[in-house]
C-alpha positions as CSV (number, residue, x, y, z in Angstrom):
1,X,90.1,88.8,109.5
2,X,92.2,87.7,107.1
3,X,95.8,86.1,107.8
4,X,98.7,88.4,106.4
5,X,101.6,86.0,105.4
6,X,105.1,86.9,103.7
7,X,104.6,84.4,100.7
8,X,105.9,86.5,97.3
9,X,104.7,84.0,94.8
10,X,100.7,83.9,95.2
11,X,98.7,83.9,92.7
12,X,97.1,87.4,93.6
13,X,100.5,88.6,93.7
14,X,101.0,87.0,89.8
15,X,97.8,89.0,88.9
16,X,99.2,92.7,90.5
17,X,102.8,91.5,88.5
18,X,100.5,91.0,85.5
19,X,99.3,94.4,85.8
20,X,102.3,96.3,85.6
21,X,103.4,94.0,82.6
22,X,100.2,95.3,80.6
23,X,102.0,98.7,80.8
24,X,104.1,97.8,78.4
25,X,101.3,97.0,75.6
26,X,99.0,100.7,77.3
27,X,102.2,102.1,75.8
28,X,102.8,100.7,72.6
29,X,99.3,101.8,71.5
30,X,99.5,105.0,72.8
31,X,102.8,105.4,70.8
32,X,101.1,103.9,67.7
33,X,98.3,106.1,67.3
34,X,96.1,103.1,68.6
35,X,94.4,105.0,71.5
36,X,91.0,102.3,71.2
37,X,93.4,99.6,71.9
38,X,95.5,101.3,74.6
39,X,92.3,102.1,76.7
40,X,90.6,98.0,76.5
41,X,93.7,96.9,77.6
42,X,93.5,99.4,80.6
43,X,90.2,98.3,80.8
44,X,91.3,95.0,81.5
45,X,94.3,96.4,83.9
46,X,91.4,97.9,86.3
47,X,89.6,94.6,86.0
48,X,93.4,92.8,87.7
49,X,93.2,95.2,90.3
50,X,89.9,94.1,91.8
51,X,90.9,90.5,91.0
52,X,94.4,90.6,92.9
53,X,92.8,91.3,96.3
54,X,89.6,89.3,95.7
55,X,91.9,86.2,94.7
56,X,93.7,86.9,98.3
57,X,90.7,87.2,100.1
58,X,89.3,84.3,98.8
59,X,92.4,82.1,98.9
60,X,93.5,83.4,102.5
61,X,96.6,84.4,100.3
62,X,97.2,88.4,102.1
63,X,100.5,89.3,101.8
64,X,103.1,91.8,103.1
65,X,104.5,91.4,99.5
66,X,101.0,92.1,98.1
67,X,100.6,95.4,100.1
68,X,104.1,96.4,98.3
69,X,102.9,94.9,94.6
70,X,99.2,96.0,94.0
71,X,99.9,100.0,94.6
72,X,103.1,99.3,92.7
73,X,101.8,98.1,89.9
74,X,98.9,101.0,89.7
75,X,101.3,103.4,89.9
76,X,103.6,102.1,86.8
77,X,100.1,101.5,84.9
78,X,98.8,105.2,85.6
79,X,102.3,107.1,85.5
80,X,103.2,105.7,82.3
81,X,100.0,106.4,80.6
82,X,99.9,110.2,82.0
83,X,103.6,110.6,81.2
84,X,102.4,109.4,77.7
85,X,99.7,111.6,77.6
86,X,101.4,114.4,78.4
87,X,103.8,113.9,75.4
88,X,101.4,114.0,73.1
89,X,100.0,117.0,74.4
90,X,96.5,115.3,75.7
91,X,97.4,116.5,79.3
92,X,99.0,119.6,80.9
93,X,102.3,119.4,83.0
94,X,101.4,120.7,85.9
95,X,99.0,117.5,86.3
96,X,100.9,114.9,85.5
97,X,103.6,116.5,87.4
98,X,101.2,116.0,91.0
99,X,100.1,112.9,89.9
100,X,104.3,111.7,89.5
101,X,104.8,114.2,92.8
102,X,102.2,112.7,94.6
103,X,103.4,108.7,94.0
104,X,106.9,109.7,95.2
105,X,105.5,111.3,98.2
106,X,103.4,108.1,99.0
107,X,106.1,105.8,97.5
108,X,108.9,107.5,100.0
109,X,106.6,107.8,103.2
110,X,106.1,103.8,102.9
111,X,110.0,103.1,102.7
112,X,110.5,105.5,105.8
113,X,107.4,103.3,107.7
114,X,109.0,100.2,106.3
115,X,112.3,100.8,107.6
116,X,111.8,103.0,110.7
117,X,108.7,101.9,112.1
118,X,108.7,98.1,110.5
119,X,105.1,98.6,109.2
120,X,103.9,97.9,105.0
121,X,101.1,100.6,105.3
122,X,98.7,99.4,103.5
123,X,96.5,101.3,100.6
124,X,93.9,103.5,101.9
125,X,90.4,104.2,100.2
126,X,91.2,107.8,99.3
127,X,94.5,106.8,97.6
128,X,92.3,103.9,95.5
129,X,89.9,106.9,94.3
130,X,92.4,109.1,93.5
131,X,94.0,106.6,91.5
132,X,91.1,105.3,90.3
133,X,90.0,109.0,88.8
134,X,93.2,109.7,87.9
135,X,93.3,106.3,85.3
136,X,89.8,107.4,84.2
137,X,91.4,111.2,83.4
138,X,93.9,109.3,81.3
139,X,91.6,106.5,79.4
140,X,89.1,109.7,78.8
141,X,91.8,112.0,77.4
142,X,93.7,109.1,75.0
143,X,90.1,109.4,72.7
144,X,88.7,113.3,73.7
145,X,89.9,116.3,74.9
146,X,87.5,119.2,76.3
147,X,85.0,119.4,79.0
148,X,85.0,115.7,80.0
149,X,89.0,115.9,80.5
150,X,89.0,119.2,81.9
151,X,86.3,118.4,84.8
152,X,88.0,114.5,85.3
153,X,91.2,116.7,85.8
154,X,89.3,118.8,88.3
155,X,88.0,115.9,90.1
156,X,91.4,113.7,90.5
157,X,93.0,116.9,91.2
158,X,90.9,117.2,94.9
159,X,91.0,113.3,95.1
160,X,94.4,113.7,95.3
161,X,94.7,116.4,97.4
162,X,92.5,114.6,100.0
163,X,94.3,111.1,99.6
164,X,98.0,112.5,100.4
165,X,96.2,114.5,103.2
166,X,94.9,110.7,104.1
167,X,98.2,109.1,103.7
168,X,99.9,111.9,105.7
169,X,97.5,112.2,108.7
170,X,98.0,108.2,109.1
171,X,101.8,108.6,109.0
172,X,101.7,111.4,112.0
173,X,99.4,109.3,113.4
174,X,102.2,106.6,113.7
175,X,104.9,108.5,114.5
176,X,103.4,109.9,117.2
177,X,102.5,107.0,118.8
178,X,105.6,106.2,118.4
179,X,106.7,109.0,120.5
180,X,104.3,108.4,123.1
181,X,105.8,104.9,123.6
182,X,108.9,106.1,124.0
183,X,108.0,108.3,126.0
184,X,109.0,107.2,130.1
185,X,106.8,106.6,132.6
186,X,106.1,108.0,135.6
């Protein structure tokens, strides 16, 4: 098992930063009419996320901060891009409004396990797929629209759907053990 440590400047923590800095470029294109451009660079912002944890693994470099940083970062990449997208028309409202919905949700939950049960909850698998389909919707619809989008919307739609269902199970799971330890003995 790998040590978790509370070290902010790592270098797998540098990489998730990175990340959310190649927003700003994802955007640009998009708002230039350059969507070619706008998906290699996400290209290359899925290939950081892999690298962040590898380089912390490999380096013995976990963090508490890197728990925080590497969702973070996803979720500035991917909400910017659908927000984008949905500006220009390439994807419906109701969509990118549960993909924004769903972040919140996740993003408040951790602040409440932060701050009342002292726990960073790390990412769980069904959040990375959901995320992960949800950045493919949005690479797919900046150069097509049609079938491809539609069933991609379908698909990170239930990902999503199972993910905060994920996300929420582990939080009741937490709280009540919580309970139960506070609960007296007899």
């Amino acid at each position: 098992m790998t040590p978790i440590n509370h070290r902010f400047w790592t270098s797998s923590n540098a990489v998730s930063m990175f990340r959310a800095v190649l927003t700003i470029p994802v955007v640009w294109f998009l708002l230039h009419d350059q969507p070619i451009v706008a998906m290699m660079v996400c290209f290359a912002a899925s290939g950081t996320d892999w690298l962040d944890g590898w380089i912390a693994r490999k380096t013995n470099t976990v963090s508490e901060w890197g728990k925080v940083l590497d969702p973070v970062a996803d979720k500035i990449l991917v909400g910017a891009v659908v927000v984008i997208l949905l500006w220009q028309e390439r994807l419906p409202l109701w969509f990118v409004a549960c993909v924004v919905a769903r972040d919140v949700i996740i993003v408040v939950a951790g602040i409440w396990a932060r701050r009342y049960q002292k726990e960073i909850l790390p990412s769980l698998w069904s959040g990375k797929f959901a995320v992960s389909a949800v950045a493919l919707t949005g690479v797919v619809a900046m150069v097509t629209s049609g079938t491809a989008v539609f069933w991609l919307i379908v698909l990170s739609s239930v990902l999503m759907v199972v993910s905060l269902w994920s996300y929420g199970k582990r939080l009741y799971g937490i709280v009540r053990q919580d309970q139960e330890n506070l609960r007296p003995t007899v």
